[in-house]
KOLKOL-181684 format. One record per residue (C-alpha): y, x, z. Coordinates in steps of 0.25 Angstrom, whole numbers, padded with zeros to 4 digits, always signed. Last residue first. Example, Ala and Ser with C-alpha at 12.3 -4.5 7.8 and 13.67 -1.06 7.14 Angstrom:
<pts>
-0004+0055+0029-0018+0049+0031
</pts>
This chain:
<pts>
+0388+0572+0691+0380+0566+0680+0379+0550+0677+0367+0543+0679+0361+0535+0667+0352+0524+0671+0341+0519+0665+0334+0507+0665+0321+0505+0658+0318+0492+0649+0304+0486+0653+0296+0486+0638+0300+0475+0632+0285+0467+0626+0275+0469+0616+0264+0461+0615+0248+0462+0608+0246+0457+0624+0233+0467+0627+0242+0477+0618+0254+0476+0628+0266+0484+0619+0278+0487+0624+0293+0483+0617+0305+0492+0616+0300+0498+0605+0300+0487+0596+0315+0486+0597+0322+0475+0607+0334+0465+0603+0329+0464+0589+0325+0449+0590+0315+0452+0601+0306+0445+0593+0306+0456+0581+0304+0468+0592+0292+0459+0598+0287+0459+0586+0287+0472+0584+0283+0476+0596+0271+0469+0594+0268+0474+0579+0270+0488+0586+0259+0487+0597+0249+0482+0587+0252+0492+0576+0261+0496+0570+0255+0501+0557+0251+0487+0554+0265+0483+0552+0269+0492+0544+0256+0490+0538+0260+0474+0535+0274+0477+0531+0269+0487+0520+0258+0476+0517+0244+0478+0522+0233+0474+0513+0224+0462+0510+0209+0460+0504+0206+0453+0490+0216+0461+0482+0228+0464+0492+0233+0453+0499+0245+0458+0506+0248+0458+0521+0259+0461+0528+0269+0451+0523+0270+0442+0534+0263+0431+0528+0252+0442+0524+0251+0444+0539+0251+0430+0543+0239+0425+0533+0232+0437+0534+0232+0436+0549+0227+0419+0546+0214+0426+0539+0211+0434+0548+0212+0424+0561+0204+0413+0554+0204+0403+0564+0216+0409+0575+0211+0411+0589+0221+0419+0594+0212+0431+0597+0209+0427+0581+0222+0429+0578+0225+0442+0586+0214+0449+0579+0218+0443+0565+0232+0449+0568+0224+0464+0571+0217+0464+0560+0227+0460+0549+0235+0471+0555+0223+0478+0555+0222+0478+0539+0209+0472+0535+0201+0481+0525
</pts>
């Protein structure tokens, strides 16, 4: 059985129009570490279903987390699912009033 991380790489891949787009995911995602061989098929590392159990919306703001060089957390980010992106959410501005 074919993990849906790997699933989900080889989808975008091949949207991309990579030759050989399963194969190339396996490739990147057991570079990373979240991928083993295992026997004739492969299984998830514990990185790789930490991963996995994220989801799409996660991964995204994750990574936009890690590019943001820690200066915003993941939840500070929205997810566009036609875009795969995450991107600030607007910041709101509040105003503390003082009591009379």
């Amino acid at each position: 059985m074919i993990p849906a991380l790997v699933k989900r790489l080889t989808e975008q891949l091949a949207e991309q129009g990579r030759s050989n787009p399963q194969e190339m995911a396996i490739a990147i995602l057991m570079k990373r570490g979240h991928i083993a061989k295992d026997g004739d098929g492969i299984k998830l590392t514990a990185s790789g279903k930490q991963r996995q159990d994220l989801g799409n919306a996660g991964r995204a703001m994750d990574r936009a987390e890690k590019y943001s060089g820690g200066k915003h957390k993941a939840s500070e980010y929205s997810y566009d699912s036609l875009t795969n992106r995450a991107t600030l959410k607007p910041k709101k501005l509040f105003t503390k009033m003082k009591r009379m």
